[in-house]
C-alpha positions, 0 to 999 in steps of 0.5 A: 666687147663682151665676146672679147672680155669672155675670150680674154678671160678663157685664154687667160685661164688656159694658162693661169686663174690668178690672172683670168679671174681679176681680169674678168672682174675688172671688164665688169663680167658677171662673177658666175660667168667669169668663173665658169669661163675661168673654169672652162679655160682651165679645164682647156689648158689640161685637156690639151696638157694631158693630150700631149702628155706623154711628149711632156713627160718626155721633154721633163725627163730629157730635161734632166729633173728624172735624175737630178733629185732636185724635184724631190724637195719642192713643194708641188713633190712633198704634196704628190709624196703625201696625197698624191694626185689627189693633193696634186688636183687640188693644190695645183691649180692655185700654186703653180696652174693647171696646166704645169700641174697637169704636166707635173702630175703625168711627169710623176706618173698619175694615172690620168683618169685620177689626175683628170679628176682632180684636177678638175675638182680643184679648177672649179674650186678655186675658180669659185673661190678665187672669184668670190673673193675677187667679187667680195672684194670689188664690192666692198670697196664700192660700198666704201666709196659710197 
């Protein structure tokens, strides 16, 4: 049953944190497991995101968001505009996912060894973060139940 929590929990997180961290706790997994497996699937979903990066690049610009200006008002634009991949590394992965950060990030034309970087600061600092509140959390509601 573990190995199924543990599998769960890093595909989750290939795709979304907010949703492996809670699911991890909630299958009773160690939070120092459930964050380093949060973090490894993160990691996985950019990773893949930056392989097939210059074919995602090309499906957003073919998409129509090179020329419509749309993008140039929205939150993760106004982050890239003032910190560039830095800002993007760190903010993404708790506003939009890793892996649409990362495809954002090669949209807007990060180097991507900066944006591999920072991106991966910002996965395990939120996967730390996000799971130390999770945890806190689970335990001072069974303190209060006791």
């Amino acid at each position: 049953m573990q190995a199924i929590g543990l599998l769960t929990v890093l595909a989750l997180a290939a795709v979304e944190l907010w949703a492996a961290i809670p699911a991890g706790l909630a299958l009773k997994l160690h939070p120092l497991v459930v964050a380093v497996v949060a973090a490894t699937g993160a990691m996985a979903g950019m990773v893949v995101v930056v392989v097939l990066g210059g074919r995602i690049r090309s499906l957003l610009l073919l998409r129509g968001h090179a020329g419509d200006g749309d993008q140039r008002h929205g939150r993760i634009y106004g982050i890239w505009e003032r910190w560039g991949p830095m800002g993007l590394g760190l903010l993404a992965p708790l506003l939009v996912g890793a892996p649409l950060g990362t495809a954002l990030g090669i949209a807007l034309g990060a180097p991507r060894g900066r944006l591999l970087l920072w991106m991966s600061i910002g996965i395990l600092s939120w996967s730390g973060v996000l799971t130390l509140v999770g945890a806190l959390g689970l335990a001072g509601i069974e303190a209060l139940r006791h």
